[in-house]
N, C-alpha and C positions, 0 to 999 in steps of 0.2 A: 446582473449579479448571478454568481452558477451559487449554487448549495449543495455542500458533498453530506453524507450521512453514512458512519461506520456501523458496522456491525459481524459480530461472531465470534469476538473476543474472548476470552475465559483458562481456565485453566486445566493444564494439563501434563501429563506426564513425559517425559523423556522419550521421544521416540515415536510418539502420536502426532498425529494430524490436525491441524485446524483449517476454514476457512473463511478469510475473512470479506466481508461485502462492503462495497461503498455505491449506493447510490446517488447520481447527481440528475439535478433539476436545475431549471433556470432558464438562464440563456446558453444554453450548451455550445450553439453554433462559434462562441467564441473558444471554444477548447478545441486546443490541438494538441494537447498532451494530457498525459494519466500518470501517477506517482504515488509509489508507496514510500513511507519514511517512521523511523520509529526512533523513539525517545524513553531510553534508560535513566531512572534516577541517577541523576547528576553525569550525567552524559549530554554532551550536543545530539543535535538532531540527525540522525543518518540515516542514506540514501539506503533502500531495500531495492526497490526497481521501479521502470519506467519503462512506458512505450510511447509511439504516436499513433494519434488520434486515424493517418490515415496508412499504420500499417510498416512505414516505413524501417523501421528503428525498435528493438526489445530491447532492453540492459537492465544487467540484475547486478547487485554487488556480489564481491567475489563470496564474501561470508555466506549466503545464502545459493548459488547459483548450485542449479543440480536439487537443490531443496524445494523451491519455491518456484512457483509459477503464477504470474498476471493469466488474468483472461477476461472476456469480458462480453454482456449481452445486451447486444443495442438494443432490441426489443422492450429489455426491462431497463436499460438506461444504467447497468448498473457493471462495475468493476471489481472482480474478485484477486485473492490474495491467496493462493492455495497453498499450503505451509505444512511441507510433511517432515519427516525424522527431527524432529526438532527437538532444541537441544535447551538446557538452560538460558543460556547466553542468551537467545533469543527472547528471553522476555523482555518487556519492554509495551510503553503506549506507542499504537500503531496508528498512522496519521496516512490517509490520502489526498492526493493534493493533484487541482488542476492548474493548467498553465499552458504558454507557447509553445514549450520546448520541453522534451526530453530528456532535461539532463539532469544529473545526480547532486545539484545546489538547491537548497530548500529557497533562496531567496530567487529562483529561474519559474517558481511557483504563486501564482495570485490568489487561489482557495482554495481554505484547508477546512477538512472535516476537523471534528469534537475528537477525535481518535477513541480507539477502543484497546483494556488492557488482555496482553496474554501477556501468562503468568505459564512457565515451563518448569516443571519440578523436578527434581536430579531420585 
């Protein structure tokens, strides 16, 4: 089992920056992908971005790309979500999620953290 754990969520203004952390634990050696995904009241779940685990492959959705940047610190095991000029629209519960693959289907993903809310004020 991996275990993801969000954090840095919260609210903010029009144009400010967040960043959000997800660390995972477990059996790591089974992840070969990292995924952000978020969820708007009454909205399906969508793809924010993804990489792989060894490098290969980045992809951001178009909505965010230029705003947002993955990174992440093997050392602390942990996956960040860097989230600047942001906009209302971006609020939303923010989910990351591991898996095989990289790609932009929530169901191409096995575990998902508790997500955490950012809230963008106009």
């Amino acid at each position: 089992q991996v275990q993801l754990v969000e954090s840095g969520g919260g609210l903010v203004q029009a144009g400010g920056s967040l960043r959000l952390s997800c660390v995972v634990s477990g059996r790591t050696n089974n992840v070969q992908a990292m995924g952000w995904f978020r969820q708007a009241p009454g909205k399906v779940r969508e793809f924010v971005g993804a990489f792989g685990i060894s490098g290969s492959v980045t992809r951001y959705a178009s909505s965010v790309k230029g705003r947002f940047t993955i990174s992440r610190d093997n050392a602390r095991n942990t996956v960040y979500l860097q989230m600047n000029s942001l906009k209302p629209e971006d609020t939303a519960v923010y989910y990351c999620a591991a898996g095989n693959f990289a790609g932009t289907t929530p169901s191409l993903y096995d575990y998902w953290g508790q997500g955490t809310q950012v809230t963008v004020s106009s």
